[in-house]
Every structure is written in C-alpha cells, then in structure tokens.
C-alpha angles and dihedrals in degrees: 000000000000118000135173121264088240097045087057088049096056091041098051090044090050088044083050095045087054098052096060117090108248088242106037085107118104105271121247113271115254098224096233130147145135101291095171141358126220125216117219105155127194133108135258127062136292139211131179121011128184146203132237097202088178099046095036094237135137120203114205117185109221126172111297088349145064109210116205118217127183101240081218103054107014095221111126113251103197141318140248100225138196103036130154109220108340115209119155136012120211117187128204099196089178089059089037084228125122125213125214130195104224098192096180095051103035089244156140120213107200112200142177117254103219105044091021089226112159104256096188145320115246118200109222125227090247144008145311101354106218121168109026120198131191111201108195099203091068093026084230128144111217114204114195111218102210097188101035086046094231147077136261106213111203129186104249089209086064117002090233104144111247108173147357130216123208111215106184094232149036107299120208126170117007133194137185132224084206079230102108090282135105122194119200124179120232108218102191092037102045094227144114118236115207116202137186099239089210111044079027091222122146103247103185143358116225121193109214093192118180090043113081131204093355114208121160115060125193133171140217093186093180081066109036090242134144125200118208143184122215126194106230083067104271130104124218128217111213132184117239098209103057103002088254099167093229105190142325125237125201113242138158144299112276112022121182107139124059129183138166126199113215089190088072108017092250139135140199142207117182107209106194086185092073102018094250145124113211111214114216132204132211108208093165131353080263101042130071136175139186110231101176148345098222109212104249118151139276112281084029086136111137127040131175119202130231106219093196108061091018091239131129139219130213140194127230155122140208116270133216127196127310114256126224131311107250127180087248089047114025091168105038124193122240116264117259113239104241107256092005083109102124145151121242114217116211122192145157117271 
C-alpha cells in the first residue's frame, strides 16, 4: 500500500520511540559532592559510624575511642573512651543509652547518650562483635559475632543477654523493618538471614548470587527493599518480604557502607577502593537506576546518612605508602598518616 514518504517517517520514529525502555535516558544528576571536611586527628583505624538526626550528632568509631560531633556545627562534642576494637554504634534514643561493638574484647560498652559516660560492659556470647543493631519494637541490641558466626540479643532496659542466634556464617551489616523482623548479610555465604527479632529465631535464607560477599545493608521500609552493597562492585535490590532478589546496580570498588534516604528516594554506597560514592535512584520499588558515582576520597568506606538535611557523612584518612610484603601480610595496607583521620561531608548543591 502506497504511503507518503512523511507519513513512513512519523510512523517509524514513533515504532522506534516505543521500543526504548522509558527509562533507558541517562538519569538526572543528584547534585551531590564534598561540601566540608572535618578534622578529627588522631592515629589508628575506624569502622561504622552513625547518625542522631534528632540530636544532631554524629558518632564516628575511631581506634580505642567514638567521638561524638554536632552535624550543625561540626565541633566534637565529647568522646566514648577506653574501647577494644570498636566497630559499630547502636543508639536507643528512647532509653537515652548507646551501644558499642568492642571486636578485640568480645564486648559491649554501654553509654549514656547525653554525658557520654560508660553504664556497663556486657561480654557477648562469641567473638569479635562487628555490626550492632537496636530494634525498637523488641527493645533488643543485636550484636553481630563475625568470627563465631552468630549473634549475641541484650535487653536494651538493663543490658542483661538474653539470646543468641546462630546464623550459620560471617555476618556482617544488619538492618530492621521495625516490623518484628531483623535482616543480617552473610558475607562468606552470599545470603541474607532474616530473624524474628522477638523469639530471635532465623526465618528464612536468601541467596543474593550474584552478589558476592555482601557488606553494606540499607532499608526502604515503605517499600519492603533492601539495598545492598556486594563486594565484587555491584549492588543488589532484595525484597524484604520474600527475599526475591529484585535487580543489581553497578557501584564502585570497594564498597563497605550502604544507605538509603526515604526523604528523596535515593540511595548510597560508599566505595573506599575508587574514592566514590555511587548515588542510587529509586524510580519504582522495581526499578532502580545509578545517577551518579560522586568523587570522595580513598578509604572513604563507611558512611551514615543524616535524614534530615539529606547529607552524608564519610570516614577516612590520608595513606602513605604500603610497607613490605611480609609471609604473615602478603598484601599489606598502606600506612595511615598520624591526625589525618577526618569526616567527609557530602550535600546537595
């Protein structure tokens, strides 16, 4: 049948058009970048650190020691001293305590959150507590034993330990639907666990392949996702409510901390291997898309988010060169500068 040549035209353009994905174009940029860095000295390494929206604090695990910082003004406000190992830093605002992961010792510090005075030391039921998670809705502290593969449960009220879950792997971060339910990664098994956080039994196994060694955890909880952040530079979508892997996002080397910001649909991985955090979108509850990878710098691993202004905050140092192989460290780190130890703030412009 004969057609003008126009008419073809619009109607091959339009068969085209319908054939691309709606969100195949490049999405919009974020805005993000560093806007500040804060100076905290010192020597020695760091792991989690975590954000008081409400309180305007931010909690930064450093060597034997958590230093406290006002988010407003980025002046310290105090320190939690005497720590073995400090890994993670839980808060019960509603108790007014803190909880703190001591690897090294096997312990939990529990501290006040207002003078930052030491309440008690707790010793866990394993060995070498790592991510440490309060759920509200049991009033329960879940300390996550990397090298005994379980998890030692307190009562936040009075410390005392009332469980421990056997998880069948190395856990690493952990997250809450403050629904009842608890979700840990398993790095060396590849796998979500999902836990009643108030019998404290394991309610389901969910393979992430093909994530491997999964790290960083983060939570939309309107949307029964989980965001998480997988070492071989991808990061997995999961839903919360069967384990249905959902999608996987590249990111960057590296990766350890995840977030996501329910305020602006977006989430973070911060990837200390490249020096980047990758900003993710969520365009749907099934669709997912990278916006960005913001410039940070390298060791720029863990990261907490501050709900309130949207920005986040980073760990790192500057390095020096590597020292020597040895048969005990074949791949040595690079050495950290002494009191280059500072927090990377990263907003919207």
């Amino acid at each position: 049948m004969y057609r003008p040549v126009a008419l073809v035209s619009i109607v091959a353009c339009l068969a085209l058009a319908s054939s691309v994905p709606l969100h195949a174009a490049a999405p919009a940029k974020a805005g993000y970048h560093v806007t500040k860095e804060i100076q905290l000295g010192g020597e020695g390494g760091w792991d989690y650190l975590t954000v008081d929206a409400a309180a305007r604090r931010l909690y930064v695990s450093h060597s034997t020691k958590v230093t406290v910082v006002d988010v407003d003004t980025s002046k310290t406000v105090g320190d939690v001293q005497n720590l073995s190992g400090v890994h993670g830093i839980a808060l019960a605002g509603d108790l007014g305590r803190g909880f703190i992961s001591n690897g090294r010792s096997s312990t939990v510090t529990i501290f006040d959150l207002k003078t930052l005075a030491t309440l008690g030391e707790v010793k866990v039921t394993g060995e070498n507590p790592d991510a440490i998670l309060y759920d509200p809705v049991s009033s329960q502290v879940f300390a996550f034993n990397g090298r005994s593969h379980n998890a030692t449960v307190l009562e936040a009220k009075t410390g005392k330990v009332v469980g421990t879950i056997e998880l069948g792997g190395k856990p690493e971060f952990a997250t809450t639907d403050l629904k009842g339910r608890v979700f840990v990664n398993i790095e060396d098994r590849g796998e979500v666990v999902a836990i009643g956080a108030k019998d404290l039994t394991v309610k389901a196994h969910w393979p992430l392949k093909p994530c491997e060694e999964p790290t960083g955890m983060a939570i939309d909880r309107e949307h029964h996702r989980l965001l998480i952040g997988c070492s071989n530079k991808l990061a997995a979508v999961v839903d919360t409510e069967g384990g249905k892997l959902i999608t996987t996002l590249p990111v960057g080397e590296g990766v350890d901390g995840s977030a996501f910001d329910p305020g602006t649909g977006l989430g973070f991985t911060s990837n200390g291997g490249d020096g980047t955090l990758t900003v993710i979108r969520e365009e749907t509850p099934d669709r997912f898309s990278v916006v960005e990878d913001v410039p940070t710098r390298k060791g720029a691993r863990t990261l907490a988010l501050d709900e309130k202004t949207h920005s986040v905050f980073l760990s790192t140092a500057q390095f020096g060169p590597a020292p020597a192989p040895t048969v005990e460290q074949p791949h040595p780190r690079p050495t950290i500068l002494p009191d280059t130890f500072m927090i990377l703030v990263v907003s919207r412009q």
